[in-house]
N, C-alpha and C positions, 0 to 999 in steps of 0.2 A: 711188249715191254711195259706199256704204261699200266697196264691189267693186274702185272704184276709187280710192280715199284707198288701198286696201290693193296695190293694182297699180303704185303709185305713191309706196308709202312711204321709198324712200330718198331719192327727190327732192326730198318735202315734207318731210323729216325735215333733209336738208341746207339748206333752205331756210328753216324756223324758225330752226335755227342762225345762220343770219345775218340772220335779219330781230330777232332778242331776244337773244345771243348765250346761248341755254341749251346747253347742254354735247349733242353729237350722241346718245350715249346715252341722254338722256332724254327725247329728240324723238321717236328711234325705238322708244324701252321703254314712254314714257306716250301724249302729246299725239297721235300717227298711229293708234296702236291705238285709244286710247278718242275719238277725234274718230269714228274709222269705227263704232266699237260705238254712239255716241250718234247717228245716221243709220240703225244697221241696226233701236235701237229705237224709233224716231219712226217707221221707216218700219209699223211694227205698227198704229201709233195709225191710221192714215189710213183703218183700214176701223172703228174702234170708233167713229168723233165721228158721233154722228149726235143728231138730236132725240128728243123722247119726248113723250107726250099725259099728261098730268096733271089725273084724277078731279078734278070741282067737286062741290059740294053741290047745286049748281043743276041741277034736271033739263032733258036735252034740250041740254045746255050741254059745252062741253070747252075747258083750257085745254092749249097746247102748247110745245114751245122747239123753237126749228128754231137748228141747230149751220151756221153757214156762215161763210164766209172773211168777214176783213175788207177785204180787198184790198191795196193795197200798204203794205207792212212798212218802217220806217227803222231800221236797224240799225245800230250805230258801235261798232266792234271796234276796242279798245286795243292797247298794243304787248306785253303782256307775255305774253300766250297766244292769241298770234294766231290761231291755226286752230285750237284747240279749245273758243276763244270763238266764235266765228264757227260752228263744230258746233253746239255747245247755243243759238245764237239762226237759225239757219237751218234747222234740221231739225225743229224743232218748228211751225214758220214754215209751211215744205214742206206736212208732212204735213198742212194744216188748208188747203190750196188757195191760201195769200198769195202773191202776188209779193214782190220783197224788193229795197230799193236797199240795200245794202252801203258802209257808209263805213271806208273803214279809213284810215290813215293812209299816206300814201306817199312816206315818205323811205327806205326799206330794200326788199330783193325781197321779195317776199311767196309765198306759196304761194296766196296766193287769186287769183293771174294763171291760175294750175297748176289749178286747179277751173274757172275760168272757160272755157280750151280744152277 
């Protein structure tokens, strides 16, 4: 995802601009770069979440946490940082096995069409 947020940054970059009307420079300086660095570091987490076994008092006994997805995700991204909102609750999402319904609003283009293909 961040490979491609980043192969794709002036598109998504002019595409904020019109979906919030933030100024192109800041689309392309902040929200495109750090929506893809926040992807490329979730993508690190996806081999760390794992369970662990946790020593009892009680011999012969073991207590454990097993780390698993919850399944599907609702997630409702507002107008004002559209795709860098939607970076920090998708990519943490991602990495931990969820599916994700995606609400965003849809009276403006968005760049979350532009992820979707």
């Amino acid at each position: 995802m961040a490979e491609l947020i980043e192969q794709n940054a002036n598109e998504l970059a002019q595409l904020e601009t019109l979906d919030n009307g933030k100024p192109l420079k800041f689309a392309k300086g902040g929200d495109i770069p750090q929506s893809a660095e926040h992807f490329r570091y979730f993508a690190g987490w996806a081999t760390k979440l794992e369970g662990e076994t946790i020593p009892v008092s009680v011999p012969n006994m073991f207590t454990y946490t097993l780390r698993e997805p919850v399944g599907v995700v609702g997630q409702i991204i507002p107008w004002n940082f559209p795709l860098q909102m939607a970076a920090w609750k998708l990519a943490p999402a991602l990495a931990c096995g969820n599916t994700i319904i995606l609400n965003r609003r849809n009276k403006r283009p968005s760049a979350h069409y532009v992820w979707a293909n």
